[in-house]
C-alpha positions in Angstrom: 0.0 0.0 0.0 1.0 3.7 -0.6 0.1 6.4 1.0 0.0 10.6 -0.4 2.4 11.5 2.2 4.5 8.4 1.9 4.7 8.9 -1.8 7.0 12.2 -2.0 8.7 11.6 0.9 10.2 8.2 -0.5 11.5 10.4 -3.7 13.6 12.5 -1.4 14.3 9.2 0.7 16.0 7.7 -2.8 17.1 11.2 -3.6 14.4 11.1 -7.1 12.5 14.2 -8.1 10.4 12.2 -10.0 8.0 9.3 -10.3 10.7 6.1 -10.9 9.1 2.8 -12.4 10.8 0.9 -9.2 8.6 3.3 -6.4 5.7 2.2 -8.4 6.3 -1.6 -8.3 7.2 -1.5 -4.7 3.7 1.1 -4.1 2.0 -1.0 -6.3 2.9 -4.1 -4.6 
């Protein structure tokens, strides 16, 4: 599961301004 707040702060956690294909399989997931 994802959540909103979770979803930008694991960009800046991987250091990725933008939506990666690897963040989506692991939200997705």
């Amino acid at each position: 599961m994802c959540i909103e707040g979770s979803h930008q702060a694991n960009y800046l956690h991987h250091g990725k301004v933008g939506p990666s294909e690897e963040h989506y399989r692991t939200c997705r997931v």
